[in-house]
C-alpha positions in Angstrom: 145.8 151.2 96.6 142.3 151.6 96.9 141.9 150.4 93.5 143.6 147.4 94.0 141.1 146.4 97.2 138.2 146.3 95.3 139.4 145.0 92.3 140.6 141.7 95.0 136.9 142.2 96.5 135.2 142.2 93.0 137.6 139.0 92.1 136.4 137.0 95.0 133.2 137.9 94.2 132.8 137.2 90.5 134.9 133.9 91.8 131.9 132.8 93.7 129.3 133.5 91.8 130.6 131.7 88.6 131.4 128.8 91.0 127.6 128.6 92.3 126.1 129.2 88.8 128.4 126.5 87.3 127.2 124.1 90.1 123.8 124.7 89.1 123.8 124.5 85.9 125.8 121.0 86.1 122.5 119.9 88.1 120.1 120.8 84.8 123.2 118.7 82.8 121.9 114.9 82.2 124.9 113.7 84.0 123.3 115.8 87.0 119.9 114.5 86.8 121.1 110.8 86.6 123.3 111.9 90.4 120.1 113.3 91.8 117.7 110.4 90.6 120.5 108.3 91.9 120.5 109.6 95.0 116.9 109.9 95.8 116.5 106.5 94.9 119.3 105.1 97.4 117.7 107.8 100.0 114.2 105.8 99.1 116.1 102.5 99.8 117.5 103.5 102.8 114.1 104.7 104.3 112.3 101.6 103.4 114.9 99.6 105.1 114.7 101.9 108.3 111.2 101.0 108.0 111.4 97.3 107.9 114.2 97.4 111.0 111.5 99.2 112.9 108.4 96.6 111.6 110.8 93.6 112.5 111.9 95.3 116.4 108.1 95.4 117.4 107.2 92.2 115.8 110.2 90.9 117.9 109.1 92.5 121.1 105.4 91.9 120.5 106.3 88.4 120.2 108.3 88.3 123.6 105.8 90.0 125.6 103.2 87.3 124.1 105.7 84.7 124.5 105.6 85.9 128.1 102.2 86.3 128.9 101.7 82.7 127.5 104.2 81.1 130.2 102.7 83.0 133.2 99.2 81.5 132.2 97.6 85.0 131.0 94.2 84.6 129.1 93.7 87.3 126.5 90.1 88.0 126.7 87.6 88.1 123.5 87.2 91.7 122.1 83.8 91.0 120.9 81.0 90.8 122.8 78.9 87.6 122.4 76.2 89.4 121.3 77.7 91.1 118.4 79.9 88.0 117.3 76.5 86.1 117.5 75.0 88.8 114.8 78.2 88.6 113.0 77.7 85.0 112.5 74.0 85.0 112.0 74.9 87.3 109.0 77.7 85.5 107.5 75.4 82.6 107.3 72.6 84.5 105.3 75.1 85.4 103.1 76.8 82.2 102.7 73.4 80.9 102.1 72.0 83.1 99.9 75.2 85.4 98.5 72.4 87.1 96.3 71.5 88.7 99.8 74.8 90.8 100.2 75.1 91.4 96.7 78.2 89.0 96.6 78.9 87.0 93.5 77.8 83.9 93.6 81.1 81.3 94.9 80.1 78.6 92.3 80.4 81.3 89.8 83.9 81.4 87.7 86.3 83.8 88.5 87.0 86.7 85.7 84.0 85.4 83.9 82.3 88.4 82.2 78.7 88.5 80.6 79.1 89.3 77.0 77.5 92.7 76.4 73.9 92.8 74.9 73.9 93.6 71.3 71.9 97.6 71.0 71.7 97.3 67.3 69.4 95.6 66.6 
């Protein structure tokens, strides 16, 4: 009787383990690869789309408290000191007049237009 225990036991056993290695090897099959690559990219949509619900809420109630603020007359007050947005605009007319100044490329200039390289060999 004893025999016949453990042979049940070791059944069960073996019965599992060929069960879990199957499953795992089925994951290493291309069939298996294409599921999980499936998946993670539908878990990737899902995210991104949680993430664009949660941008678009606080847009939406940055807006209303805005939209608030506006009808009860507040005045949102400048950030910048006039002092420092005084330097900012002395410097972005140096630049503007002299682009040289800031290392910029010059506006007038084309867009994309490369030097031709110098020629070594000679």
């Amino acid at each position: 009787m004893k025999r016949l225990l453990w042979l049940g036991v070791g059944l069960a056993i073996g019965a599992l383990v060929v069960r879990a290695v199957s499953k795992r090897a089925q994951a290493y099959t291309p069939r298996g690869m294409a599921a999980a690559a499936r998946d993670s990219g539908a878990n990737l949509v899902d995210s991104l789309r949680d993430f664009v619900d949660d941008v678009r809420d606080g847009m939406h109630e940055r807006e209303q408290e805005l939209q608030t603020a506006f009808a009860e007359g507040f005045v949102f007050e400048d950030e910048l000191d006039d002092a420092y947005a005084d330097e900012l605009t002395d410097e972005f007319d140096e630049v503007r007049a002299d682009p040289a100044k800031a290392g910029a490329p010059d506006p007038a200039g084309q867009r994309g237009h490369r030097t031709p390289p110098e020629d070594t060999d000679r």
